[in-house]
C-alpha positions as CSV (number, residue, x, y, z in Angstrom):
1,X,0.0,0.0,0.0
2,X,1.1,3.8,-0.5
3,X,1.9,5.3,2.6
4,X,-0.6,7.9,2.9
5,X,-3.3,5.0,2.0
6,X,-1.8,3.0,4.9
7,X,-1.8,6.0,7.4
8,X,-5.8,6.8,6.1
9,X,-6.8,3.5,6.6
10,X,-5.0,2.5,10.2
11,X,-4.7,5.6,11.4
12,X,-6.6,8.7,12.0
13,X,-6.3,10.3,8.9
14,X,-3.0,12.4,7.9
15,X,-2.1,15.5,9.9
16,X,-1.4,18.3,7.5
17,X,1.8,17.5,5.6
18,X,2.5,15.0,7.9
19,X,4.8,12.5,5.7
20,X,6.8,9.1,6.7
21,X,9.4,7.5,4.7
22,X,8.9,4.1,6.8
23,X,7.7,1.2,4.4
24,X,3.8,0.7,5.2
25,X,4.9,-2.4,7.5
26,X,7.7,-0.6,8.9
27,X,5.5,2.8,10.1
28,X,2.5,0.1,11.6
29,X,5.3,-1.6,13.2
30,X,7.6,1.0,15.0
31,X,4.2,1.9,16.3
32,X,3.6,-1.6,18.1
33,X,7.1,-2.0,19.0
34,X,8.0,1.4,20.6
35,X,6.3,2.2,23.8
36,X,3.3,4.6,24.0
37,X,4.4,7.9,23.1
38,X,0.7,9.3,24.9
39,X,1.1,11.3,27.8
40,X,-2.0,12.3,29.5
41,X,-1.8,15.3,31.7
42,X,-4.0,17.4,34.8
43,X,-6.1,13.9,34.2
44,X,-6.9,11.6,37.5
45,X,-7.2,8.1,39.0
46,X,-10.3,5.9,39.0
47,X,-9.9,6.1,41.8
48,X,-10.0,10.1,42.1
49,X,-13.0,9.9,39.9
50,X,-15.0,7.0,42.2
51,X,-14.3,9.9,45.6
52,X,-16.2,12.4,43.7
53,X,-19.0,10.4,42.8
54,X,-19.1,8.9,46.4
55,X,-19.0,12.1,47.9
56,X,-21.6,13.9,45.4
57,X,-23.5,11.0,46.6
58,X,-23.6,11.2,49.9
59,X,-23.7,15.0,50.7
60,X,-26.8,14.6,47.4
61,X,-24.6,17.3,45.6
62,X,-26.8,18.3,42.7
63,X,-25.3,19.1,39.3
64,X,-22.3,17.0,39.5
65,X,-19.9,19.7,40.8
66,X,-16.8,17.1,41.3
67,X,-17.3,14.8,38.7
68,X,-17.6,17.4,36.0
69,X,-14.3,18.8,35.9
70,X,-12.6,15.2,36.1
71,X,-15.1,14.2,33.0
72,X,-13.7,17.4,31.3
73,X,-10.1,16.9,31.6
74,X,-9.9,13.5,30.3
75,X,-12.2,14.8,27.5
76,X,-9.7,17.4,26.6
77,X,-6.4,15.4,27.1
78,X,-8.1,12.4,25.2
79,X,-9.2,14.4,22.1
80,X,-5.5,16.5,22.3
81,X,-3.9,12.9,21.9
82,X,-6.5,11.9,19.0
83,X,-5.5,15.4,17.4
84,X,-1.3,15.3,17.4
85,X,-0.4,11.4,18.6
86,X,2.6,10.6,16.6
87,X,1.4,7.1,16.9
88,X,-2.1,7.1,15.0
89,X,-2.1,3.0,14.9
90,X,-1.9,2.6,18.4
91,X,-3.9,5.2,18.7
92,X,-6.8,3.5,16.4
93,X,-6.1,0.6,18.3
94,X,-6.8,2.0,21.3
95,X,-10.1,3.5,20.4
96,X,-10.8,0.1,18.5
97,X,-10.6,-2.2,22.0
98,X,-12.6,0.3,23.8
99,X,-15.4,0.1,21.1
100,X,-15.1,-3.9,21.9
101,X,-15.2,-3.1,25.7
102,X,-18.2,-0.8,25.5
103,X,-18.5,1.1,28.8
104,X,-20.9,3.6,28.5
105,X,-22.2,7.4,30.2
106,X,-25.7,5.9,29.4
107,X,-25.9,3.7,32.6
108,X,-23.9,3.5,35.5
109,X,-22.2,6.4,36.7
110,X,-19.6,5.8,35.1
111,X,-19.1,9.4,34.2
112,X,-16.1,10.6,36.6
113,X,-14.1,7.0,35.5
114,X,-14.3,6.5,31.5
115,X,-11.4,8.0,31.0
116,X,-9.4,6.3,33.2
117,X,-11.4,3.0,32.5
118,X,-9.8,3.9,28.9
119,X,-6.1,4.7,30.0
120,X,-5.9,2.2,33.1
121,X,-7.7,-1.4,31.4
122,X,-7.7,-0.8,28.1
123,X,-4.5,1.4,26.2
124,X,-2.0,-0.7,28.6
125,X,-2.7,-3.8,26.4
126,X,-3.4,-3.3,23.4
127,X,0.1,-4.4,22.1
128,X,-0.1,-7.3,25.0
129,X,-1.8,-10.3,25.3
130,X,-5.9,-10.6,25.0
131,X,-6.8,-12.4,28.5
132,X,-4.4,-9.9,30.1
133,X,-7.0,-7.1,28.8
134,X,-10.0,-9.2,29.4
135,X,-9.0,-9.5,33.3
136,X,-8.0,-5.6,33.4
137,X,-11.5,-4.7,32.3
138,X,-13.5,-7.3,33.7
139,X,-12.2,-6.2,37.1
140,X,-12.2,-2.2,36.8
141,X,-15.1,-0.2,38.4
142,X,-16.0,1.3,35.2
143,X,-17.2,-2.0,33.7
144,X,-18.2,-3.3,36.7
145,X,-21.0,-0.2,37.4
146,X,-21.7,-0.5,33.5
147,X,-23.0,-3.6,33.9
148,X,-24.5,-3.8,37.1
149,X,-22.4,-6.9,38.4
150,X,-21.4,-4.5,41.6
151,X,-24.9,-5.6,42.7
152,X,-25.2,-9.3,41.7
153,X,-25.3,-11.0,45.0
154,X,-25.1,-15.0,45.0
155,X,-28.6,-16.0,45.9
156,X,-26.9,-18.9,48.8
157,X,-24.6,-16.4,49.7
158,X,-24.9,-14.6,53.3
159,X,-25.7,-11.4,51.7
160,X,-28.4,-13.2,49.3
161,X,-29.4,-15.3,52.2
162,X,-30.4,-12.2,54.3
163,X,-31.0,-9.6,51.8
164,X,-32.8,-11.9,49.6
165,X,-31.3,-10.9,46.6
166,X,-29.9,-12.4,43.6
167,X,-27.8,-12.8,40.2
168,X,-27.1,-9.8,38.3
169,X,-26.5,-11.9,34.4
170,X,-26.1,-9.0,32.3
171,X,-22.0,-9.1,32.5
172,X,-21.8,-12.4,32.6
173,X,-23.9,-12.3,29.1
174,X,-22.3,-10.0,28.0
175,X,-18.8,-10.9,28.5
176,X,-19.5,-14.0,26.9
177,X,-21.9,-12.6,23.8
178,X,-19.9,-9.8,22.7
179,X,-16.0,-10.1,24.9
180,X,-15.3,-13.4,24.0
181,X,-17.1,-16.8,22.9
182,X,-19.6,-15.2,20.6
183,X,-22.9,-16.7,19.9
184,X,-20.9,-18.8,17.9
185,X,-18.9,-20.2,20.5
186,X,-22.2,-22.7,21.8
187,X,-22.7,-21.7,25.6
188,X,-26.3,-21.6,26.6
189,X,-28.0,-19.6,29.2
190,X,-26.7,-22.3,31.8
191,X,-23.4,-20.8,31.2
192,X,-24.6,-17.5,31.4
193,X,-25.7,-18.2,34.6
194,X,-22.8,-20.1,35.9
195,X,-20.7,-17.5,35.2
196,X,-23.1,-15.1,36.6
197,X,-22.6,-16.9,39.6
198,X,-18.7,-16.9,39.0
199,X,-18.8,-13.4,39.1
200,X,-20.9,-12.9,42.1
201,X,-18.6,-11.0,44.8
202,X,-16.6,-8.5,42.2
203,X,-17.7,-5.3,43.2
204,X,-16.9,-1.8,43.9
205,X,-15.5,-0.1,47.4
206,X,-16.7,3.2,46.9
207,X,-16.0,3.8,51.3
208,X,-12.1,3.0,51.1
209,X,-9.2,5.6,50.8
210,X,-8.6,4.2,47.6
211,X,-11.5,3.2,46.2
212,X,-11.7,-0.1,43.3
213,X,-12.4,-3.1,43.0
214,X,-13.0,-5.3,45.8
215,X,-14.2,-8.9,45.9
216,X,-17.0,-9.3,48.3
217,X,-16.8,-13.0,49.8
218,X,-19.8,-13.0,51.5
219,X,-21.8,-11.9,48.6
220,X,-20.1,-14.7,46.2
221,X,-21.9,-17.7,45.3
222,X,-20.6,-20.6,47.0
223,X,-19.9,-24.0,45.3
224,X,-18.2,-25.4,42.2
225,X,-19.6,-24.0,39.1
226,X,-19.6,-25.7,35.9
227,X,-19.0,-23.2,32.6
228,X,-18.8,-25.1,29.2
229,X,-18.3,-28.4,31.0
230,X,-15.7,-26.9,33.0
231,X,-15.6,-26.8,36.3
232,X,-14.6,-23.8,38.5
233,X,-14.0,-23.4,42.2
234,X,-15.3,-20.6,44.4
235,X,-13.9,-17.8,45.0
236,X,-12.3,-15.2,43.2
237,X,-9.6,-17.5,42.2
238,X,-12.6,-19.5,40.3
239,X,-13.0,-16.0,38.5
240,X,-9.8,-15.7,37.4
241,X,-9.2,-19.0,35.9
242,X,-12.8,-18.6,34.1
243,X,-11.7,-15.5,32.7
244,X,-8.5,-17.0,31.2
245,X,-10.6,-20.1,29.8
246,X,-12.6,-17.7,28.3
247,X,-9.9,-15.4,26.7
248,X,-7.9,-18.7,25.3
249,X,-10.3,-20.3,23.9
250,X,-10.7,-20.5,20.4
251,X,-13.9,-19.2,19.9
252,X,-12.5,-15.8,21.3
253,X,-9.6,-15.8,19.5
254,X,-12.2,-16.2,16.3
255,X,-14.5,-13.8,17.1
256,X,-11.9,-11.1,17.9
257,X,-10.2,-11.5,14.5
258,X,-13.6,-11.5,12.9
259,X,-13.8,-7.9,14.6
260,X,-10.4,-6.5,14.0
261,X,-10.7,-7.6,10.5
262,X,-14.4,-5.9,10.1
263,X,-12.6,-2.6,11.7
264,X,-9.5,-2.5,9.5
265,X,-10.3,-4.1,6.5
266,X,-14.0,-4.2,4.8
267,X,-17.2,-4.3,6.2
268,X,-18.0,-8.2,4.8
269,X,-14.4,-9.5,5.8
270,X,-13.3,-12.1,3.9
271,X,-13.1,-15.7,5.2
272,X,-9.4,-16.3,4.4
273,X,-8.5,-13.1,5.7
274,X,-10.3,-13.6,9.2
275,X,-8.4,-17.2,9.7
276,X,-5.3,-15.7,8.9
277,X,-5.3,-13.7,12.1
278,X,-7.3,-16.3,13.9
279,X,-4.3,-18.6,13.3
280,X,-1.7,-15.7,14.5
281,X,-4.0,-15.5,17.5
282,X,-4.2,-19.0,18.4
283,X,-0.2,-19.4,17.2
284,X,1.1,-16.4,20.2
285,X,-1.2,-17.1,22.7
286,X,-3.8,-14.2,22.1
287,X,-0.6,-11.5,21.1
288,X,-2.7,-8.3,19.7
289,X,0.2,-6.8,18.8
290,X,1.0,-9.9,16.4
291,X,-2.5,-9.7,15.2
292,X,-2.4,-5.9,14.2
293,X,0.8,-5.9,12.5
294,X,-0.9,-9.3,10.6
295,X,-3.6,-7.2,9.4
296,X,-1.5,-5.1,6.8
297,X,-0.3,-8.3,5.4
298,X,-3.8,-9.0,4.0
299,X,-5.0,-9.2,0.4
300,X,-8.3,-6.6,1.3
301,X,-6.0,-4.2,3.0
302,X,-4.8,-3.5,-1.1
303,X,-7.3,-3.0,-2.7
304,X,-11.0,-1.6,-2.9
305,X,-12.3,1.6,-1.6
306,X,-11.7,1.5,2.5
307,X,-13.6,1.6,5.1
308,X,-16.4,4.4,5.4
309,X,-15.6,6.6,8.1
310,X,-17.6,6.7,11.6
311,X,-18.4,9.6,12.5
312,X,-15.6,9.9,15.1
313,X,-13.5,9.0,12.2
314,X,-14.5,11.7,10.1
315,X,-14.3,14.4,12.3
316,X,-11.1,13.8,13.3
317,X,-9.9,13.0,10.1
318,X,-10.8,16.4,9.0
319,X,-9.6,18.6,12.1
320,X,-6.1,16.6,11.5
321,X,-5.9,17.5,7.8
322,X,-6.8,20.8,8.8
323,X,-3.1,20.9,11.2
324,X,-5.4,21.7,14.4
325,X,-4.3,21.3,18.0
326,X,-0.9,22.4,18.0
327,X,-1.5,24.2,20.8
328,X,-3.0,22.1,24.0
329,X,-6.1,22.6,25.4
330,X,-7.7,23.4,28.3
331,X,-10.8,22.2,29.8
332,X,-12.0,25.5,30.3
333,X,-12.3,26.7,26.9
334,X,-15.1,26.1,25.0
335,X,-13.5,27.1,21.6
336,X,-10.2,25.0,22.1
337,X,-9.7,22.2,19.1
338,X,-10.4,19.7,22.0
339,X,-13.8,20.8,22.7
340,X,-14.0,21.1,19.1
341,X,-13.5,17.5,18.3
342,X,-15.9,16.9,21.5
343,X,-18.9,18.6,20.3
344,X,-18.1,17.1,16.6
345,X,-18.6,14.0,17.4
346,X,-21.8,14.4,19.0
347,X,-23.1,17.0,15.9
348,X,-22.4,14.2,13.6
349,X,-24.1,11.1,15.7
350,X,-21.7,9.3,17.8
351,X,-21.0,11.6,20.8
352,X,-17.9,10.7,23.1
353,X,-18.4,7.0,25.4
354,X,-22.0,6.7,24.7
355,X,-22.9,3.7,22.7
356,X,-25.9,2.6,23.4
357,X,-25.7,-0.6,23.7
358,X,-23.1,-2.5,25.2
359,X,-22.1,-3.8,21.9
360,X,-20.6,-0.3,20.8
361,X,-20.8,1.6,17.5
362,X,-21.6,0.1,14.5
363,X,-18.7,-0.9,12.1
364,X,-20.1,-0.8,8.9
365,X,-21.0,2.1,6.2
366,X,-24.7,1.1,6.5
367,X,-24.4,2.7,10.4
368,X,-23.5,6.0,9.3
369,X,-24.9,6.6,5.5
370,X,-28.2,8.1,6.1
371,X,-28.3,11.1,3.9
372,X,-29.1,13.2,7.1
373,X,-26.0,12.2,8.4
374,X,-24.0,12.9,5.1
375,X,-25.6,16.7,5.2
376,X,-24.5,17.1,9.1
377,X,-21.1,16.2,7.5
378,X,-21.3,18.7,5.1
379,X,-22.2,21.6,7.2
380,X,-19.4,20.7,9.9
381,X,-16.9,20.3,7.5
382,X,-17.6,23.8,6.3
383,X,-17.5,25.5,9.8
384,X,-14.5,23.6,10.2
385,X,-12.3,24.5,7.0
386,X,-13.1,28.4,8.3
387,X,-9.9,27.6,10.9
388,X,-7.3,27.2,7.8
389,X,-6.5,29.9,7.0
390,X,-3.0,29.4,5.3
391,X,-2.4,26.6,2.1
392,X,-3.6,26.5,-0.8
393,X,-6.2,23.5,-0.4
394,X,-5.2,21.6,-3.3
395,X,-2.0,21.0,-1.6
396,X,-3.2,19.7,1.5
397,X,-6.1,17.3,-0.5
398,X,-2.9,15.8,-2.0
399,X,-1.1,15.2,1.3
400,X,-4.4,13.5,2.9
401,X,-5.7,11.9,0.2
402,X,-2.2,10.7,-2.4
403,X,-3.3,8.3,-4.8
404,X,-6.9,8.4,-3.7
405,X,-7.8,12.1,-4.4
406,X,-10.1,11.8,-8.1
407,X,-9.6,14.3,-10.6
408,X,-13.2,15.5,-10.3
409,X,-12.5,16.7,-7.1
410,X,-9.9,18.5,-7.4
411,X,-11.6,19.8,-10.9
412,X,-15.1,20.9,-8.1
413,X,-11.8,22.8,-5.5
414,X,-10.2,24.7,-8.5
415,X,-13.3,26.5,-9.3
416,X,-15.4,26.9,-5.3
417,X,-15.5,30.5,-4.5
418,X,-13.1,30.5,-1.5
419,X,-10.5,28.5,0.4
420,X,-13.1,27.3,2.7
421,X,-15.6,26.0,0.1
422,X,-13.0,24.1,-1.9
423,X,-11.6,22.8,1.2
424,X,-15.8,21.9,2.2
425,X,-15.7,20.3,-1.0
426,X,-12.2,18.3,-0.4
427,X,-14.0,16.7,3.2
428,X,-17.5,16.4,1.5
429,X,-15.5,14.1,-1.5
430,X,-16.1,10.6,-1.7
431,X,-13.0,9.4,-1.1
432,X,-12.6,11.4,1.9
433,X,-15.5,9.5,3.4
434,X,-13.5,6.4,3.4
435,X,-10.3,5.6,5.1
């Protein structure tokens, strides 16, 4: 692949005149090998976030006094990354696991954490192995509250013997439904239940100094429990070793490359393409940073037209072509190219950590084509290309686009009115839709 087609389609579009003179393989590779470059500053713990929420709480602070300004700063130190990371493939990944972990601000109150769900569970393995991220997330607050396992009691346990209360399944589903096995993997809602009752006891202490996860033994299920014929002792132990069956198994390693394929490579992945990294999987034990580099080795990863951007794709895609966020932002200001990006991704339909659904954002063009959408795209872009104010637009739709850029665009740029219409017309293209 070119290199500006490689840096489109596994990255987060091309910043400026941002130019490599790395081999496709080689850029996508430094990127796994090297260690993160992100540094995320004035941003807290979880468990920072989890004092302000327990405190709002109790004292029944209204209109989130605490928890606002933590939400903020990650906000702005997350989309200031997105803007300049000199790593845009680990960057991409980073934002692709999360997608796969859904945690949402939908449910949960989650709110004062997401960010640090993000940096803490999820961007420390993306380059390691899968079950490593599977037990980060399974056992971080964030997910925990999603989900609603913090109050899944084990209906013999003392707790559930004096309370009278009982499993909370919707982890337990899905972890197994969307994490892991996949429908496709053959548990039945036995197992979902078993391992409902696996998971009975992980929980949240919000009370402590340093508030996070805790495993509650008196609210955990007691007994062996038996998960795909396997059997599991109690405990939090049992947990653990469920969790690393599960993120082994090949069904996982499956569905996961069936998702990383989808991401990087076309919306109906091909079958050959999704073994290939299903065998790298199963070959390194899970090793995602094997399985990403794999993915540019791929026959769909030459040709055809790339994905369609999300919307979070797009708008960052065009606020990167546009050389915007040189300057760092601060959670104050409402007109910094953080809070840009922010509010752009909620214009355009997929605002910031709220799926809604614990399966994430859609992958595929048909999420994101509605010709109500493609209009939002059009007016944005517009407001946007108002912040360039030097370049001559033709020059940077060549350093975004190379190859990909189609004479009748650039015929449509020559003759708009002004700078910021041809450059409208540049992000409204066809080709800059896709990645």
């Amino acid at each position: 692949m070119q290199s500006v087609e490689t840096m489109n389609r596994f990255g987060w579009g091309v910043r400026g005149n941002e130019t490599t003179r790395d081999l496709p393989r080689d850029w996508l590779a430094r990127q796994i090998r090297e260690p993160d470059a992100a540094r995320f500053t004035n941003v807290g713990t979880t468990a920072d976030g989890l004092i302000a929420l327990h405190t709002q709480r109790m004292n029944k602070v209204q209109g989130d006094p605490l928890v606002k300004p933590i939400f903020l700063a990650e906000v702005t130190a997350q989309m200031n990354n997105l803007l300049v990371t000199p790593q845009p493939f680990r960057e991409r990944l980073a934002w692709f696991w999360f997608n796969h972990f859904t945690v949402s601000l939908r449910q949960g109150g989650t709110r004062g954490i997401i960010g640090a769900y993000m940096r803490e569970a999820i961007r420390p393995h993306v380059t390691g192995r899968f079950v490593d991220m599977l037990n980060a997330v399974m056992q971080h607050p964030a997910m925990l509250m999603y989900l609603d396992n913090a109050s899944s009691i084990g209906p013999d346990s003392p707790a559930g013997r004096k309370g009278h209360r009982g499993l909370n399944e919707n982890l337990a589903r899905e972890c197994l439904e969307l994490h892991t096995l996949s429908p496709r993997g053959g548990y039945t809602q036995a197992d979902v239940t078993a391992f409902a009752a696996i998971l009975t006891g992980w929980g949240v202490d919000m009370k402590s100094d340093h508030p996070g996860f805790t495993f509650r033994a008196n609210a955990h299920e007691p007994g062996e429990k038996v998960l795909m014929g396997r059997r599991f002792a109690e405990g939090q132990e049992g947990g653990l070793q469920a969790l690393h069956f599960l993120g082994t198994h090949p069904a996982t390693y499956r569905h996961i490359a069936t998702r990383m394929v989808t991401h990087f490579i076309a919306d109906t992945p091909d079958e050959q393409d999704i073994m290939h990294i299903n065998r790298v999987l199963h070959d390194t034990d899970g090793d995602l940073a094997e399985a990403a580099l794999a993915l540019s080795t791929l026959a769909g990863a030459t040709s055809g037209a790339g994905k369609f951007r999300s919307p979070m794709d797009y708008a960052t895609a065009v606020m990167r072509a546009l050389s915007m966020g040189d300057t760092p932002s601060r959670p104050d200001d409402p007109h910094s190219p953080a809070y840009m990006l922010f509010t752009g991704f909620a214009t355009l339909g997929q605002p910031l950590w709220t799926a809604p659904l614990p399966n994430g954002w859609g992958d595929r063009a048909a999420d994101w084509v509605a010709p109500a959408d493609m209009l939002a795209r059009t007016d944005w872009s517009w407001r946007m290309a108002a912040y360039q104010g030097s370049g001559d637009p033709l020059d940077i739709a060549h350093a975004v686009l190379g190859p990909a850029l189609r004479q009748p665009t650039m015929t449509a740029m020559q003759r708009a009115g002004s700078r910021q219409d041809a450059l409208a017309l540049l992000f409204s293209s066809p080709e800059f839709q896709r990645r």
